[in-house]
N, C-alpha and C positions, 0 to 999 in steps of 0.2 A: 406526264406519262402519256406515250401515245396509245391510239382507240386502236384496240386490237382489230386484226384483220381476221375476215373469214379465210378457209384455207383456200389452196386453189384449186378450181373444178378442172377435171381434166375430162375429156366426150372422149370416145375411142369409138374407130369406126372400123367395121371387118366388110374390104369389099370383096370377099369369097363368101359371101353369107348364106347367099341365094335365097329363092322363095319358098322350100320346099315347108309345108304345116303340117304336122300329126295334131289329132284331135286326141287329147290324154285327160285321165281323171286323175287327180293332185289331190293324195292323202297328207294330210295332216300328223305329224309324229311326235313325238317327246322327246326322242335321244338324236335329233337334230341340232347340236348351237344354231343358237340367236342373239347375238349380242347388239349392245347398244352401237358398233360401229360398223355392224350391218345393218343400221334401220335409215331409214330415208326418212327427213320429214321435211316440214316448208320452212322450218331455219335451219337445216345442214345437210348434207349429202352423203351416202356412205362411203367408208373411206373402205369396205371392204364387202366383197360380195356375199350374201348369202348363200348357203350348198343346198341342190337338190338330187338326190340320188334318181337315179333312172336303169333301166336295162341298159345289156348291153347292144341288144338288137335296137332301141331309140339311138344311144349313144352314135351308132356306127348309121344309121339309117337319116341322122341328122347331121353325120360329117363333125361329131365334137370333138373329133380326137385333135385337129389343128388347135383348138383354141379354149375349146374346155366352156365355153360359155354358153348357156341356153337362156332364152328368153319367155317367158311364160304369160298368156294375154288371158287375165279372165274379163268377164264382162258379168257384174254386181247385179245385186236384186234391181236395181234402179236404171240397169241400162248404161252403166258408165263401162267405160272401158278401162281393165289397169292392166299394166305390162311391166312386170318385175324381171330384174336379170338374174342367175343365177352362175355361181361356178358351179358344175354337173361333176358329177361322181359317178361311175360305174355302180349298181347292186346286184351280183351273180344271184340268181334265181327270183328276180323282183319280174313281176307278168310286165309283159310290153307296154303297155299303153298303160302302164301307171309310173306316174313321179312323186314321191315324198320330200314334200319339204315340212318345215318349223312348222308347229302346232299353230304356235301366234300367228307367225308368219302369214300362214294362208287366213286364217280369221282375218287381218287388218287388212290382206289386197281382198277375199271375195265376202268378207262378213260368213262365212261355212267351216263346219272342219273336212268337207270333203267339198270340190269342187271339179266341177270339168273346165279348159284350157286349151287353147292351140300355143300348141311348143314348136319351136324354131330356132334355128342357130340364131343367135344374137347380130342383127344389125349393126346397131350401136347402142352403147351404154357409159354410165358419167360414174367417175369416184373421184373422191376428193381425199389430195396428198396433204402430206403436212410440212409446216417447213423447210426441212429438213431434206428433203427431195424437191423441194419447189428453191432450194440455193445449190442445189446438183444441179437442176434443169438448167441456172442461169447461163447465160451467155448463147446457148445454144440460139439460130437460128431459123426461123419458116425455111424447108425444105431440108434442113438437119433431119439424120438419123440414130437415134439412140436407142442401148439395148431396152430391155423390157423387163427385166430384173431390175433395172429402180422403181418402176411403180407395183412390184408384188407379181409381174409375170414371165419369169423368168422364159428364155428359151424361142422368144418375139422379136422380133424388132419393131418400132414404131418410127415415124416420118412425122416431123411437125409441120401441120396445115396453115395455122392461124391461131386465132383467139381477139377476146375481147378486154376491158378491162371494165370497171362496177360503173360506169356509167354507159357503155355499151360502144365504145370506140375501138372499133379493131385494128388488130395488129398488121401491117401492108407491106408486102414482101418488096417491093419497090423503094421502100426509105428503111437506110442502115438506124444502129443503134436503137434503143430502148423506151426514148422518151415521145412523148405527143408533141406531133408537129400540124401546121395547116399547108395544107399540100394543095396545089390544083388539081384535080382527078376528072377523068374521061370515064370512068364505070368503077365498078368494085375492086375488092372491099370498099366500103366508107361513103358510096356515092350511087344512086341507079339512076341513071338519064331518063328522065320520061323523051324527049326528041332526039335525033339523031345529029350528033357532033357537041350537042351541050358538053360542058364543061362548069364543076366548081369548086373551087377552095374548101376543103374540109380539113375536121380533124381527125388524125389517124395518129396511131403509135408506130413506135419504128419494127424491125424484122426478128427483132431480138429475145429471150425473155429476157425480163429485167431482175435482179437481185431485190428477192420481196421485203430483205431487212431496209433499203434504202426507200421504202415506197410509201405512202399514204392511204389508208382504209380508203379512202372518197377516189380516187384513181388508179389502185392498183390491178394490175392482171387478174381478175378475176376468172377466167376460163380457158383451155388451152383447147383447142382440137387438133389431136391425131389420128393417123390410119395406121394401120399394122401391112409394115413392110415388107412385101414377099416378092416385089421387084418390080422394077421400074414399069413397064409393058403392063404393068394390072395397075395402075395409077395412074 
């Protein structure tokens, strides 16, 4: 029986994000969901965003109507920094500078049931698909574009950047097909020259995703990065 595989991470990166911050206080609620496949921990990934409601005047003020994604950074009793993403909800008559998310929720990012935040359109953020969409994705491409309704966001488009696989050898838009090859390379993926003109034989995988039924826990595609496609000229 083979070792099952972790699912595949996929990053998504919004380069309309911009830098704008609201400084917001983050109540705590009840009648929020929180389920186990929006929780993040150090062995899995959430395969689904957590929701935070906010005004309409945040919503429009941080530009979420493209994308629906806010990002929330507290900073803990102890000085750490955490940055949870959220999918953002409109709440008509909710005061401006307040966001409610999941009661737990904020307990486990600030240790508080009421916290202050700088909220921002989401940079980038990671969910993990499950099979299922990870043998949609095959065959596709680096520099492929596919809708956004197979990973849960409909009405997107996404652009495939790269990725890496579980041991950390990424995928190189310059050799076809799926598998790990050793390749001579002049710079990245796979290679950084410390001098100028060096050159060396690495391992990299091909441009491809590969079909995850045919692969091996110890080398398979573990991470995908995409951008969200809004045309060529902004990429």
């Amino acid at each position: 029986m083979s070792e099952e595989r972790p699912p595949l991470r996929i990053v998504i990166s919004d380069p309309r994000a911009g830098d704008r911050v609201v400084r917001v206080k983050v109540k705590g609620v009840e009648d929020i969901e929180y389920t186990d496949d929006m929780r993040k921990t150090k062995e899995s990934d959430r395969r689904r965003l957590p929701i935070a409601r906010v005004s309409r005047k945040l919503y429009e003020e941080l530009n979420l109507g493209e994308v629906g994604v806010l990002t929330l950074r507290f900073t803990t009793p102890d000085g750490k920094k955490v940055k949870v993403p959220f999918k953002a909800e409109v709440k008509e008559g909710l005061e401006d500078n307040v966001v409610e998310v999941n009661m737990e929720l904020l307990g486990e990012a600030s240790g508080e049931l009421e916290a202050e935040a700088d909220a921002f359109r989401a940079k980038s953020w990671q969910i993990a698909v499950p099979d299922e969409v990870h043998v949609k994705l095959a065959g596709l491409e680096i520099g492929d574009v596919f809708d956004g309704g197979l990973i849960g966001m409909p009405g997107l488009k996404f652009k495939i950047r790269g990725g890496t696989d579980a041991t950390g050898i990424p995928m190189h838009p310059g050799v076809p097909g799926s598998g790990r090859y050793k390749v001579l390379l002049a710079g990245p993926p796979g290679f950084h020259p410390r001098e100028r003109g060096e050159r060396r034989r690495k391992s990299v995988r091909g441009r491809m995703i590969p079909d995850p039924r045919g692969e091996r826990r110890k080398t398979a595609l573990a991470q995908l990065n995409i951008v969200i496609h809004y045309g060529d000229k902004e990429e």
